[in-house]
Backbone as CSV, one residue per row, in Angstrom:
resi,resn,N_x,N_y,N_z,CA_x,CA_y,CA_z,C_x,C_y,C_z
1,UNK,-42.322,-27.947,3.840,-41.031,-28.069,3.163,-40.428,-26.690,2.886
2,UNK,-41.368,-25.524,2.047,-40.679,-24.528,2.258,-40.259,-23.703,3.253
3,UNK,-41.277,-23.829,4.885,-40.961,-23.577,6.003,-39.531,-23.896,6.324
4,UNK,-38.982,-25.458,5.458,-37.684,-25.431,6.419,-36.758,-25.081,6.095
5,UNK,-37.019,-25.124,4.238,-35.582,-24.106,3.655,-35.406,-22.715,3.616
6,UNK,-36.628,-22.225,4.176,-36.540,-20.902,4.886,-35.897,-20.395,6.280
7,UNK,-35.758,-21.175,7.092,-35.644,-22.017,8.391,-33.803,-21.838,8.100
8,UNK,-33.353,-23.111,6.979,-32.047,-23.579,6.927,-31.832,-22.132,6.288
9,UNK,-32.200,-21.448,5.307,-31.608,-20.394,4.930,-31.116,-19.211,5.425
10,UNK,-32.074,-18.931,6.345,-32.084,-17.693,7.785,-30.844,-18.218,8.717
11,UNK,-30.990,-19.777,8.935,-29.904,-20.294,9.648,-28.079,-19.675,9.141
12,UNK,-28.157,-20.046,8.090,-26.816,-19.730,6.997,-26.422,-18.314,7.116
13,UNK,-27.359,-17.477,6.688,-27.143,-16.283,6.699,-26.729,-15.837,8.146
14,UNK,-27.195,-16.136,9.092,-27.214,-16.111,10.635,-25.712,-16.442,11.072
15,UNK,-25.467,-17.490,10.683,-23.976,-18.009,11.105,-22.871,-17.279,10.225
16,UNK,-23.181,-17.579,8.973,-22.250,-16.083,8.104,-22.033,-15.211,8.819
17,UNK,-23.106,-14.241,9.462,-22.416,-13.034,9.707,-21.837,-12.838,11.076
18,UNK,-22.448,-13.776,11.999,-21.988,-14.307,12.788,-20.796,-14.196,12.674
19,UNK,-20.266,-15.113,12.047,-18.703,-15.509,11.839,-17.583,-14.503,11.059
20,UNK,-18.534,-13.520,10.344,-17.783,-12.054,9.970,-17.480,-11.335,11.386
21,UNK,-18.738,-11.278,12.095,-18.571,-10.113,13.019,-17.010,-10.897,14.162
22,UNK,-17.402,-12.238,14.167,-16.399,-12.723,15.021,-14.885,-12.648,14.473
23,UNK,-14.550,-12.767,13.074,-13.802,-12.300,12.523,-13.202,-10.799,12.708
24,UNK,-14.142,-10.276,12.494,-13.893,-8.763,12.464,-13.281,-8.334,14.203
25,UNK,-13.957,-9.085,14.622,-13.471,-8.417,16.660,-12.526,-8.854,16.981
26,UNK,-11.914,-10.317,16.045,-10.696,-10.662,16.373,-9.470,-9.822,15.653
27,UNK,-10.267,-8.699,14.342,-8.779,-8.582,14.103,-8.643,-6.959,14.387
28,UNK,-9.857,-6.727,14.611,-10.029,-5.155,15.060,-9.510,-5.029,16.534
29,UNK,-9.503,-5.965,17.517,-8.875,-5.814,18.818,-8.069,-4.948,19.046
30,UNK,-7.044,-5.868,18.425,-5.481,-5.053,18.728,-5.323,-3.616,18.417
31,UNK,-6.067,-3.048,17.503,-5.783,-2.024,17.133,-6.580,-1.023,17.511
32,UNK,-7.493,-1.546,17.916,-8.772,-0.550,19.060,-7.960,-0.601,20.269
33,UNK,-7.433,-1.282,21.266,-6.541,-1.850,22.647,-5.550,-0.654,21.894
34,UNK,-4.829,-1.020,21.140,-3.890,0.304,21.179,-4.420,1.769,21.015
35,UNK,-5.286,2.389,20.425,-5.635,3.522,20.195,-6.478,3.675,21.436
36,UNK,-7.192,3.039,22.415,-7.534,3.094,23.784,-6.091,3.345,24.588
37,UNK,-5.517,3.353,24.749,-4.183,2.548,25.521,-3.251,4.461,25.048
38,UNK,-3.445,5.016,23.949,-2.688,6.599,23.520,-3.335,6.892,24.013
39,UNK,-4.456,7.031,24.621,-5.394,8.307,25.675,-4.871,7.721,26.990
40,UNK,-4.404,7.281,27.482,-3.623,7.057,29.058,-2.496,7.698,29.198
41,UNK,-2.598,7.932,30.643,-1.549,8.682,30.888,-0.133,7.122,31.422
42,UNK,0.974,7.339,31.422,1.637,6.470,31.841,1.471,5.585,32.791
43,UNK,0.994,6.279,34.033,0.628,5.103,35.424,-0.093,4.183,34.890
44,UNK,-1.423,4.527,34.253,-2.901,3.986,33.680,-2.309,2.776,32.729
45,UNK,-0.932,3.026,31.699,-0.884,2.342,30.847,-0.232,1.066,31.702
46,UNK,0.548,1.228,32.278,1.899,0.587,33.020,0.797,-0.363,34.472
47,UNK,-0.059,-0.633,34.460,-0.659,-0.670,35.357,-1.053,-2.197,35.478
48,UNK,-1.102,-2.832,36.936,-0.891,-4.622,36.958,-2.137,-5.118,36.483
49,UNK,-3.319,-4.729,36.024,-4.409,-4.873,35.453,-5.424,-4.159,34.607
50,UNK,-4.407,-4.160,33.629,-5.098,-3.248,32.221,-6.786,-3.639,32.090
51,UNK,-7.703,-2.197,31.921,-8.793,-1.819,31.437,-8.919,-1.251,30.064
52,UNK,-10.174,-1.343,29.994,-10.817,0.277,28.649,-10.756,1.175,29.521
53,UNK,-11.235,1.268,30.425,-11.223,2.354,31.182,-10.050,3.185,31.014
54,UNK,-10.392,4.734,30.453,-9.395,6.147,30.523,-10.166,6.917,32.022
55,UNK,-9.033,7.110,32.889,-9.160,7.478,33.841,-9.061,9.005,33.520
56,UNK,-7.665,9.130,33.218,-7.061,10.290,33.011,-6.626,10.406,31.302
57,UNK,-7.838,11.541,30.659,-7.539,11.330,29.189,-6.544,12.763,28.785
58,UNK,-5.547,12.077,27.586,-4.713,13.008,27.532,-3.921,12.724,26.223
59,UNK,-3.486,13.771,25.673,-2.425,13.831,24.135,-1.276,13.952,24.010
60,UNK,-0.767,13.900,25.452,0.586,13.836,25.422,0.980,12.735,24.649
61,UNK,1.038,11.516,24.480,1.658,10.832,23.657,1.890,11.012,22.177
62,UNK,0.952,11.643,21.252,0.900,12.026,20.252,1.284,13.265,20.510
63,UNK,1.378,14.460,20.785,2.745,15.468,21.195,4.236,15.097,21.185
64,UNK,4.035,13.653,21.644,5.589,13.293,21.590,5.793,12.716,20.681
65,UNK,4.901,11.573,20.105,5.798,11.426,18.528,5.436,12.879,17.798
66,UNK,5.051,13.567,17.556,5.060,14.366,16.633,6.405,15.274,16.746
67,UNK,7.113,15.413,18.126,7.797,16.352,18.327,9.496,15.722,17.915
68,UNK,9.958,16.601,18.257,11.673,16.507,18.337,12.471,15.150,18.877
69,UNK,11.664,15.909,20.438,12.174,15.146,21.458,11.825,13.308,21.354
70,UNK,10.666,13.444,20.659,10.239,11.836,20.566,10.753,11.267,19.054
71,UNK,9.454,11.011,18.225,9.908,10.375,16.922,9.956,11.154,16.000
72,UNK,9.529,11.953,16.130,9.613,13.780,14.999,9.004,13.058,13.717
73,UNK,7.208,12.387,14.079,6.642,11.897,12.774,5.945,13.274,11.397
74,UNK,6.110,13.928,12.208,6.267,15.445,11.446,7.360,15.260,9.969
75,UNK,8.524,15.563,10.298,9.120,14.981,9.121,9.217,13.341,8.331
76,UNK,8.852,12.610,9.024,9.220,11.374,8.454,8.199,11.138,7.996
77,UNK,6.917,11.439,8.324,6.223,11.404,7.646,6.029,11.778,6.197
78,UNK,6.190,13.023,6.270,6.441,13.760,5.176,7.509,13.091,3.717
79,UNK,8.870,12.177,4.322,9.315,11.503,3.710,8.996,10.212,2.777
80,UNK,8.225,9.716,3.877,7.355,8.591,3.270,6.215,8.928,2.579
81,UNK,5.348,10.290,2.585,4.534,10.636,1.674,5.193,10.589,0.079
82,UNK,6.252,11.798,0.531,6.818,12.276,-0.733,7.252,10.404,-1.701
83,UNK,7.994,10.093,-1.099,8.553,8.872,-1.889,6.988,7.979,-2.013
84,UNK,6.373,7.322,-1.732,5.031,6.853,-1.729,4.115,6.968,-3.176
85,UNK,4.285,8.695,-2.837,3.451,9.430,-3.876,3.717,9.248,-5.186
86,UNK,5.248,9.413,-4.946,6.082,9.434,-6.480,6.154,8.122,-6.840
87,UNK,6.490,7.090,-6.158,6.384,5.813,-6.897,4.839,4.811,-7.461
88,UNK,3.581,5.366,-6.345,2.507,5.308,-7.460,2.104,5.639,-8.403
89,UNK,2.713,6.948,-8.232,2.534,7.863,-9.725,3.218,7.469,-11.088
90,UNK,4.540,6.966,-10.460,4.941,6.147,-11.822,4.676,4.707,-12.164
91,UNK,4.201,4.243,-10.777,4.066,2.882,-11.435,2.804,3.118,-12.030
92,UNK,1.735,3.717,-11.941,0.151,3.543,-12.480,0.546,4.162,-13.967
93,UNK,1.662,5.250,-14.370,2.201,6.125,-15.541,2.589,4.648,-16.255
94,UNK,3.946,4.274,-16.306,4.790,3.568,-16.826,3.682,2.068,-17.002
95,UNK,3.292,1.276,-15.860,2.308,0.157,-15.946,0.637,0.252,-16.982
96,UNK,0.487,1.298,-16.917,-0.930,1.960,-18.041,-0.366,1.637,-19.545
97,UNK,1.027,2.450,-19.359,1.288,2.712,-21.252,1.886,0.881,-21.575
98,UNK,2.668,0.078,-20.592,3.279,-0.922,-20.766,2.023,-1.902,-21.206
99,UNK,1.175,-2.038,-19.979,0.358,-3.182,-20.246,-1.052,-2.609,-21.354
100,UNK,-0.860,-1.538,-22.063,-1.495,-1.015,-22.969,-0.988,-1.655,-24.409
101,UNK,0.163,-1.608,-24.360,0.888,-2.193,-25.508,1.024,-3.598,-25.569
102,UNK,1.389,-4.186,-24.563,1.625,-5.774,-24.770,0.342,-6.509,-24.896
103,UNK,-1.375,-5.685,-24.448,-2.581,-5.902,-24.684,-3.173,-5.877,-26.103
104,UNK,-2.250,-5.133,-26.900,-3.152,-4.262,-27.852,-2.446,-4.498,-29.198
105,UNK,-0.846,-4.831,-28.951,-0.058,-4.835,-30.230,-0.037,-6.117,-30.178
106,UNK,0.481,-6.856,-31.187,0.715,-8.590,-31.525,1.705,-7.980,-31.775
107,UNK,3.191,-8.161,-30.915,4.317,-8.341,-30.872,4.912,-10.029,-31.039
108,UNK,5.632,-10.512,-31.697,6.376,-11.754,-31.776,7.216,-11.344,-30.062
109,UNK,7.182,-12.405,-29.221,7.768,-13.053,-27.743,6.879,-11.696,-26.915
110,UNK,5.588,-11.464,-26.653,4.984,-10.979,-25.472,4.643,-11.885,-25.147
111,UNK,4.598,-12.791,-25.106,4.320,-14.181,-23.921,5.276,-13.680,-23.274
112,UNK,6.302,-14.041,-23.559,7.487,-13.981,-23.104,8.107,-12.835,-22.371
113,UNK,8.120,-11.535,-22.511,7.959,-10.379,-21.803,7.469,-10.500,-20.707
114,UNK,5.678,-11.542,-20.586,5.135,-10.746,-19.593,5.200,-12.492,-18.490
115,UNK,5.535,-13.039,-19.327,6.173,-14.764,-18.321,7.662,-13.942,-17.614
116,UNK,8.639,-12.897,-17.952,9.848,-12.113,-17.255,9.324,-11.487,-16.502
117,UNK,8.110,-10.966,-16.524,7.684,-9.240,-15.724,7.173,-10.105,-14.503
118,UNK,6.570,-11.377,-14.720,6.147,-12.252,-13.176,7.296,-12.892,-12.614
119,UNK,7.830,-13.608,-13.068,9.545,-14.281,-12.643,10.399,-13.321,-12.308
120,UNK,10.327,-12.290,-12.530,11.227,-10.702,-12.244,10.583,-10.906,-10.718
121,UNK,9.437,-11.076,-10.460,8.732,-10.566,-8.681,9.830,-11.797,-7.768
122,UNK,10.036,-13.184,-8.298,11.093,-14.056,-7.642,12.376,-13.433,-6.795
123,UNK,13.140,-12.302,-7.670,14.272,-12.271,-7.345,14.147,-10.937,-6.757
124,UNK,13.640,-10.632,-5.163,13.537,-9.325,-4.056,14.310,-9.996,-3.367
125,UNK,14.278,-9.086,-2.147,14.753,-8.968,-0.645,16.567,-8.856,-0.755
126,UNK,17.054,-9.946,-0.202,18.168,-10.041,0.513,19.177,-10.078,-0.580
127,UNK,18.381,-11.029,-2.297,19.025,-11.113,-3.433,19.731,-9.969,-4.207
128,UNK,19.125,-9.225,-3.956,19.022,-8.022,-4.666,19.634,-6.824,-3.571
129,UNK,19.936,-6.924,-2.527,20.333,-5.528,-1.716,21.351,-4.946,-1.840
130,UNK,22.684,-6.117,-2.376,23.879,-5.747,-1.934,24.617,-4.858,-3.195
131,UNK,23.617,-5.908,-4.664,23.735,-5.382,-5.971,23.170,-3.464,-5.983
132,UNK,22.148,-3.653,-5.241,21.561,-1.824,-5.230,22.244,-1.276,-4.558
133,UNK,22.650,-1.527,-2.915,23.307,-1.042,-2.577,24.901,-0.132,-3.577
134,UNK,25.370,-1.245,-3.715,26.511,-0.840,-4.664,26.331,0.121,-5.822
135,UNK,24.833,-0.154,-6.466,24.940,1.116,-7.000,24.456,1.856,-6.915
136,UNK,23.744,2.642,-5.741,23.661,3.594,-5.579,24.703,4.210,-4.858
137,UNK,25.664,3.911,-4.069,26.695,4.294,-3.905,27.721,4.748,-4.884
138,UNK,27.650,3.886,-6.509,28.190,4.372,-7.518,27.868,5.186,-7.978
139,UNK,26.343,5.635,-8.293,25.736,7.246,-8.335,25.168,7.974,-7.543
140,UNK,26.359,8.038,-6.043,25.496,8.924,-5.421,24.288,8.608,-4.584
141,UNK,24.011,7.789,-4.570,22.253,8.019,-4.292,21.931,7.328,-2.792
142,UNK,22.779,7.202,-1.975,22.849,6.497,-1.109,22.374,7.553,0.256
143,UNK,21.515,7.370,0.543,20.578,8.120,1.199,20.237,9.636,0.720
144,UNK,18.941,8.868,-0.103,18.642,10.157,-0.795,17.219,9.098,-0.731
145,UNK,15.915,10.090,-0.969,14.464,9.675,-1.320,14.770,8.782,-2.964
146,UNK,15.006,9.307,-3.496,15.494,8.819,-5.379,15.802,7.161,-5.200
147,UNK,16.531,6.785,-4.388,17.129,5.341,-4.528,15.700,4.714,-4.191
148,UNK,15.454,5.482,-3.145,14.034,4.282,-2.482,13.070,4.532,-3.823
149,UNK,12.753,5.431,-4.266,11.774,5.459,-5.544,12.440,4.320,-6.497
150,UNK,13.452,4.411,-6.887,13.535,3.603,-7.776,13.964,2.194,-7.315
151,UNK,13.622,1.711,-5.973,13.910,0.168,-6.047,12.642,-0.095,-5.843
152,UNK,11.718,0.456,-4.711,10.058,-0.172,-5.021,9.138,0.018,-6.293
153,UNK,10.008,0.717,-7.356,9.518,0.955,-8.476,9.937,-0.606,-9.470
154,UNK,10.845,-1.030,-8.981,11.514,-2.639,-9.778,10.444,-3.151,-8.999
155,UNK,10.162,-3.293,-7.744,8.981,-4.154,-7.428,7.476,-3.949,-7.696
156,UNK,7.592,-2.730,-8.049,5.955,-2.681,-8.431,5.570,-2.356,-10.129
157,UNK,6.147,-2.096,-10.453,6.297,-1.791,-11.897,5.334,-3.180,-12.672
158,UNK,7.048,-4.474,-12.227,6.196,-5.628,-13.086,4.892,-6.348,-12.867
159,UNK,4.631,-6.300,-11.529,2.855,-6.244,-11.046,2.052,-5.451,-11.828
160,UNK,2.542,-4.249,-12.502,1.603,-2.856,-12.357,1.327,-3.660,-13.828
161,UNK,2.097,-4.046,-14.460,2.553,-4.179,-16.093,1.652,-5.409,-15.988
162,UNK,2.049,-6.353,-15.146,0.918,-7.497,-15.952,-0.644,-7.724,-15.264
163,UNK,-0.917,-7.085,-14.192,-2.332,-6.437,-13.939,-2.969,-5.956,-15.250
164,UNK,-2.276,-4.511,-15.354,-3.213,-3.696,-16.321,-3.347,-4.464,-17.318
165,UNK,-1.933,-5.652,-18.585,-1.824,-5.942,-19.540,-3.536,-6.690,-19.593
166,UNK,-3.749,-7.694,-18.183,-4.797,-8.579,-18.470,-6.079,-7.416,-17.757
167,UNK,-6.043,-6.225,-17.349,-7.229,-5.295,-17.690,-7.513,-5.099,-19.026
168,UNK,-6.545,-4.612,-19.892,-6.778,-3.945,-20.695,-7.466,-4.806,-21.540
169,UNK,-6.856,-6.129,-21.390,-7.974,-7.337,-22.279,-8.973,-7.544,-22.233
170,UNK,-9.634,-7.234,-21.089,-11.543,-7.211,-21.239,-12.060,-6.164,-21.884
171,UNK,-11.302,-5.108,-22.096,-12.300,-4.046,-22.564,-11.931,-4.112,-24.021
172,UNK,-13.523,-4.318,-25.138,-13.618,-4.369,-25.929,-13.049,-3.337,-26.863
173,UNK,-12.314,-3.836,-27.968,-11.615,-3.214,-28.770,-12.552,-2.330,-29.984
174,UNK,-13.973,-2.796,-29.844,-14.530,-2.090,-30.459,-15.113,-0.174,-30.386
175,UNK,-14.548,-0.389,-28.389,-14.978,1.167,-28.401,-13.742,1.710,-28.795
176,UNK,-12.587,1.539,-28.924,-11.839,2.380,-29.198,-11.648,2.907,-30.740
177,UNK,-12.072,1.494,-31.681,-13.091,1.656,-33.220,-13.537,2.546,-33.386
178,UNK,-14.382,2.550,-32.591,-15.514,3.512,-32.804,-14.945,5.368,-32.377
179,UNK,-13.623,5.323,-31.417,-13.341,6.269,-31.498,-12.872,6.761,-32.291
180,UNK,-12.031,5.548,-33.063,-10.665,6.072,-34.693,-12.408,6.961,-35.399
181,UNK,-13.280,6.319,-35.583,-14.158,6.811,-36.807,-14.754,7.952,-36.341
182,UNK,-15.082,8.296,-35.041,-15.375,9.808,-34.666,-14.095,10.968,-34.833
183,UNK,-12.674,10.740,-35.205,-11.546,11.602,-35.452,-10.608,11.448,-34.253
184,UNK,-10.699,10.848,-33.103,-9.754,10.785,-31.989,-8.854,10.260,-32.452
185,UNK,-7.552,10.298,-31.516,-6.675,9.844,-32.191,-6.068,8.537,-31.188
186,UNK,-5.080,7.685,-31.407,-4.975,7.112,-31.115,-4.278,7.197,-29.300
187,UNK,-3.613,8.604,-29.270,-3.353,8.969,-27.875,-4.328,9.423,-27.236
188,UNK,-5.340,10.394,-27.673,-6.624,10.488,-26.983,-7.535,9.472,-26.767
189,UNK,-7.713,8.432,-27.486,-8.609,7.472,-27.704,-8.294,6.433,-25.859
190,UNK,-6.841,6.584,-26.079,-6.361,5.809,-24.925,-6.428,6.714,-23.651
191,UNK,-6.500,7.879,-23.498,-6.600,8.895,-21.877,-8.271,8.945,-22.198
192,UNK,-8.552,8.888,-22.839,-10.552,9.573,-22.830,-11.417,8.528,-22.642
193,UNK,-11.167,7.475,-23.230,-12.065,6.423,-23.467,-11.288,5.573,-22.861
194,UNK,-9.985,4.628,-22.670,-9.548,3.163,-22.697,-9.211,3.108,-21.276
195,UNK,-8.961,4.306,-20.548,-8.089,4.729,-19.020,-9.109,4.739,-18.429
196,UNK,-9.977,5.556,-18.896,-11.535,5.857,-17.628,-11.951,3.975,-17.815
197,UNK,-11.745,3.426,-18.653,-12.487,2.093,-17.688,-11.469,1.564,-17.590
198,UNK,-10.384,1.527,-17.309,-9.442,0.773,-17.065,-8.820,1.235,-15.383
199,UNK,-9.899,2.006,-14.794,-9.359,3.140,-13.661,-9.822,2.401,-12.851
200,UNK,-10.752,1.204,-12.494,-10.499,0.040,-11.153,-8.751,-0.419,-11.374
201,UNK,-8.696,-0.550,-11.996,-6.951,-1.511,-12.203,-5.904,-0.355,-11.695
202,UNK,-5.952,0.546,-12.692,-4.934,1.814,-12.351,-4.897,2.286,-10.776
203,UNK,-6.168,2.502,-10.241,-6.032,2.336,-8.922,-5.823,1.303,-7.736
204,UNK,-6.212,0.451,-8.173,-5.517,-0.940,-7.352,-3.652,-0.974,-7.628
205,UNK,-3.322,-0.357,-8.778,-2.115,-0.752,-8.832,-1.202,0.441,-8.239
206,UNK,-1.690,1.820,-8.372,-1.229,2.869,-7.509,-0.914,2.449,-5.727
207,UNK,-2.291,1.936,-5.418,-2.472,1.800,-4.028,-1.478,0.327,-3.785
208,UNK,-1.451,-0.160,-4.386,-0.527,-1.465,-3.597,1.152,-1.097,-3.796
209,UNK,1.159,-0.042,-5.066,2.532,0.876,-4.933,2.572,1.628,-3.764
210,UNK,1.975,2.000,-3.320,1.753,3.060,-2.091,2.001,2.334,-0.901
211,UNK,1.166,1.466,-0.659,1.263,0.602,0.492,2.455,-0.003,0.774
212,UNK,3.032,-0.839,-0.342,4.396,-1.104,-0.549,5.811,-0.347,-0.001
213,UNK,5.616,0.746,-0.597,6.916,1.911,0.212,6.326,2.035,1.447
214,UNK,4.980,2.133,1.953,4.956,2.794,2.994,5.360,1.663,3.997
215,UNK,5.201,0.388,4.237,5.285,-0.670,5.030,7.010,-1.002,4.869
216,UNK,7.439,-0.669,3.535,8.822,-0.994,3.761,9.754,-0.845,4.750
217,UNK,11.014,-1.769,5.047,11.674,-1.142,6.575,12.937,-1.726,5.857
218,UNK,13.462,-2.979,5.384,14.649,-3.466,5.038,14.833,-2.551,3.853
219,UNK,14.725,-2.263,3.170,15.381,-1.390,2.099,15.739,0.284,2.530
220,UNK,14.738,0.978,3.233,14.976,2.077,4.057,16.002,2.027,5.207
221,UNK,15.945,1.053,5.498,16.857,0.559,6.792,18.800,0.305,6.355
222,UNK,18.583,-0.115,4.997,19.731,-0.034,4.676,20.432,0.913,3.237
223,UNK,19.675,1.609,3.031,20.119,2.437,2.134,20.006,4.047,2.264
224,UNK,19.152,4.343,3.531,19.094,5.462,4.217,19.564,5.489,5.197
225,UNK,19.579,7.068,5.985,20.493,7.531,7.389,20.358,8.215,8.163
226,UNK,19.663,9.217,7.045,19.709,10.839,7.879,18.115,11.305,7.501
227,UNK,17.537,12.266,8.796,16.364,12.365,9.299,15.839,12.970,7.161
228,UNK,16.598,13.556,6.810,16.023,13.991,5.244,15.570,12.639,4.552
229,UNK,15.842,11.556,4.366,15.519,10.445,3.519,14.626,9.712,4.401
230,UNK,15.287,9.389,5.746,14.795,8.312,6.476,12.865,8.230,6.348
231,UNK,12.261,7.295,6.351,11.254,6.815,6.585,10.519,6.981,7.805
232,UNK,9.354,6.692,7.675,8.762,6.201,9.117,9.003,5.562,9.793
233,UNK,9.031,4.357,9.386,9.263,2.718,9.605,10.210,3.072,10.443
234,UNK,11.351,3.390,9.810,12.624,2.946,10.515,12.820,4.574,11.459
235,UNK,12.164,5.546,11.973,12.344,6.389,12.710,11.455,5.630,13.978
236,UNK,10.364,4.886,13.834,9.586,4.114,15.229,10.689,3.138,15.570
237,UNK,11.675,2.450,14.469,12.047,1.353,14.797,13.690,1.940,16.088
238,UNK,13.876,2.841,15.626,15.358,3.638,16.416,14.803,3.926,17.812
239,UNK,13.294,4.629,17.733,13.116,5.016,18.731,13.016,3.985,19.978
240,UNK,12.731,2.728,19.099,12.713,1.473,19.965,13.447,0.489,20.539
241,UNK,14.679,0.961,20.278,16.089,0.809,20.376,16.229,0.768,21.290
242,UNK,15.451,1.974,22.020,16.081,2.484,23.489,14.911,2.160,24.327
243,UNK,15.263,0.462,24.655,14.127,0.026,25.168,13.804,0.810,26.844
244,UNK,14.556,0.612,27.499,14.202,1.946,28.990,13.915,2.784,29.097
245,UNK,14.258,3.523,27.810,13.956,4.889,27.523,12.965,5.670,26.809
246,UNK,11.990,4.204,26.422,10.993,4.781,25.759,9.785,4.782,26.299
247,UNK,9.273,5.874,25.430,7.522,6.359,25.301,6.764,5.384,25.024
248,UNK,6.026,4.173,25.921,5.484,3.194,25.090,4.098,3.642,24.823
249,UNK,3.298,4.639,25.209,2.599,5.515,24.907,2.634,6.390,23.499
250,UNK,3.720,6.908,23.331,4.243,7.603,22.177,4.366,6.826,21.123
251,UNK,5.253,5.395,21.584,5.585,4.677,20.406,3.930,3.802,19.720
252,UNK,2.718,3.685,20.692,1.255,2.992,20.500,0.907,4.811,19.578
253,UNK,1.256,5.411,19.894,0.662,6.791,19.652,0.999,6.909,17.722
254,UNK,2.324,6.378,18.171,2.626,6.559,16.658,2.110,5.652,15.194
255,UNK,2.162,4.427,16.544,1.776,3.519,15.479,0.369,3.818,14.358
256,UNK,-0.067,4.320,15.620,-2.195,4.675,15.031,-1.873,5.473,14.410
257,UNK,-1.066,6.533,14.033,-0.987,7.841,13.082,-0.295,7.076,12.137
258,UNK,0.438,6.436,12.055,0.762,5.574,10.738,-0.125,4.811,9.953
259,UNK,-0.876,3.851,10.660,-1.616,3.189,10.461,-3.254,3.653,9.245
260,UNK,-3.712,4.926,10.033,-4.846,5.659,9.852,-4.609,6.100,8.546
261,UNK,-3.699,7.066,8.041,-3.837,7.025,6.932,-4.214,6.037,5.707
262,UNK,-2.948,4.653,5.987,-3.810,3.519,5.162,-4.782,3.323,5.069
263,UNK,-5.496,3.192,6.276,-6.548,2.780,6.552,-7.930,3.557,5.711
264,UNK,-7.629,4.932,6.166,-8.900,5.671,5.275,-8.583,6.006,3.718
265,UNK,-7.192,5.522,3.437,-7.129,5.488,2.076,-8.085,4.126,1.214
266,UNK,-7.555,3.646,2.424,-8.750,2.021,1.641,-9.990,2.212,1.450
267,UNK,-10.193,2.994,3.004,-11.765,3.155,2.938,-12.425,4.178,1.287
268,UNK,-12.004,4.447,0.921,-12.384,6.053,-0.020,-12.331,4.790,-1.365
269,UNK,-11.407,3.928,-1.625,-10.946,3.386,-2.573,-11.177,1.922,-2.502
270,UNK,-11.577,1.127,-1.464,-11.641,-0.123,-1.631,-12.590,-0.985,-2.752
271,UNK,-13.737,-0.130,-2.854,-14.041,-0.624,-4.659,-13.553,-0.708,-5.761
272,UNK,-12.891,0.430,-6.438,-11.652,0.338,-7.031,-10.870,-0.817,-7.113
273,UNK,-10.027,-0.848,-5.485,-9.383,-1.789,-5.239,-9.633,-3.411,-5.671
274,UNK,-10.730,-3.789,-5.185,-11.619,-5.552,-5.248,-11.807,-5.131,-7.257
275,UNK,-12.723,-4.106,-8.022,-12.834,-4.594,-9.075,-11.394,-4.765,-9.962
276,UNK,-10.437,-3.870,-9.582,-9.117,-3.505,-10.072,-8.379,-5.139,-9.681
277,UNK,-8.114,-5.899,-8.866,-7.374,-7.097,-8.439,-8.332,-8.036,-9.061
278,UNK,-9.816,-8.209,-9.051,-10.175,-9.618,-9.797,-10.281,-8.983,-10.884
279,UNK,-10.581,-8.072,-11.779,-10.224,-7.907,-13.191,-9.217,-8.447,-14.016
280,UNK,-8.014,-7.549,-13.345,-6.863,-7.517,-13.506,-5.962,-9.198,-14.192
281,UNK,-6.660,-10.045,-13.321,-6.468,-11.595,-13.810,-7.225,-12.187,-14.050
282,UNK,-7.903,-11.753,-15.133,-8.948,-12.329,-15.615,-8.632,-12.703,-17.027
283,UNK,-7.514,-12.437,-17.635,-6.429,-12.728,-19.237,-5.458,-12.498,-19.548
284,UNK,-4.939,-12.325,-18.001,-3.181,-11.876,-17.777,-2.484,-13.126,-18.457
């Protein structure tokens, strides 16, 4: 008898991972096929029966998005860092001190606050473009980095706010007690002690701010213009415009240099990430 639930158990485990690894090859394909596919030279890519096989290995394609002549991910990159950077930085700033307070104070209507800060995520996209549009055109801001900070900042903000609010609720109110009676004060008590464990959440909520601008294309697409503001997104998407005329080498080339960064940002942070998202709603 225990032979066979040893038997059925080995079985389970067997097919589990099984079914990860088969998982995993289905979604890793595409994106291995393309980063195989930037080491070809054009004939190789263009060819009536695509291989793995690199015949002829070479960097021209990534030369060309990086350059002038192609997608010039040199600067646009740089654009989408800068804006990226700045809007995690405030949403993890502004979402820390918000969902610190609506956790911690007994305010009369924070139900209610944080039932707006989720119903606020309802009204994106198409609802909302024509209203921003308009005003950033009323101050100016109409292709500038600033507008894009502050509209993925309306979208990530009220996430950031009711994440942390239901972090901040597991962690016992007694260590911060215990800090009033050692002399801290109530602003130190909260950066020294209440932030360092509250830093799975803070980073899950940075990184999905981050990810957010960086994947964006409809809001960049219509509120920017010129190579100073413009994005990534929408500098691959122009280049693709010119369907005869393009690098489909360059444009696979670019994609993987976009891509990679996310990618090893997850990797460095994906613990963070998993304890920061199931925490996070655990008394939101």
């Amino acid at each position: 008898m225990r032979v066979k639930r040893v038997r059925t158990a080995v079985m389970s485990q067997t097919l589990k991972y099984a079914g990860i690894f088969v998982l995993m090859a289905f979604t890793l394909f595409p994106f291995l096929w393309m980063l195989n596919t930037t080491f070809k030279v054009d004939e190789e890519i263009f060819t009536s029966v695509p291989t793995w096989k690199i015949r002829h290995f070479t960097l021209e394609h990534y030369a060309w998005a990086m350059s002038e002549r192609g997608v010039n991910l040199g600067r646009l990159l740089m654009n989408s860092l800068v804006v990226c950077v700045i809007t995690a930085a405030v949403t993890g700033f502004v979402a820390c001190l918000s969902g610190y307070g609506l956790a911690r104070y007994r305010v009369p209507g924070v139900g209610l606050v944080v039932l707006l800060i989720v119903l606020a995520q309802m009204i994106q996209g198409p609802l909302i473009m024509i209203p921003w549009y308009k005003m950033a055109a009323a101050f100016h801001l109409l292709n500038t980095k600033t507008v894009l900070v502050l509209i993925y900042g309306t979208m990530t903000i009220p996430v950031g706010v009711w994440m942390m609010n239901g972090f901040f609720r597991t962690i016992p109110r007694e260590l911060e007690e215990a800090a009033y009676i050692d002399g801290a004060g109530r602003v130190r008590t909260l950066f020294v002690v209440t932030v360092p464990l509250a830093l799975p959440g803070l980073v899950a909520i940075c990184l999905y701010a981050f990810i957010l601008g960086w994947n964006d294309y409809q809001y960049a697409l219509i509120l920017t213009s010129s190579l100073a503001a413009k994005t990534i997104q929408i500098g691959i998407a122009e280049v693709m415009d010119s369907m005869g005329k393009t690098s489909w080498g360059g444009i696979l080339a670019s994609g993987v240099i976009v891509i990679l960064p996310v990618v090893i940002l997850f990797a460095f942070i994906q613990r963070f990430l998993i304890e920061g998202m199931t925490a996070g709603g655990i008394k939101g």
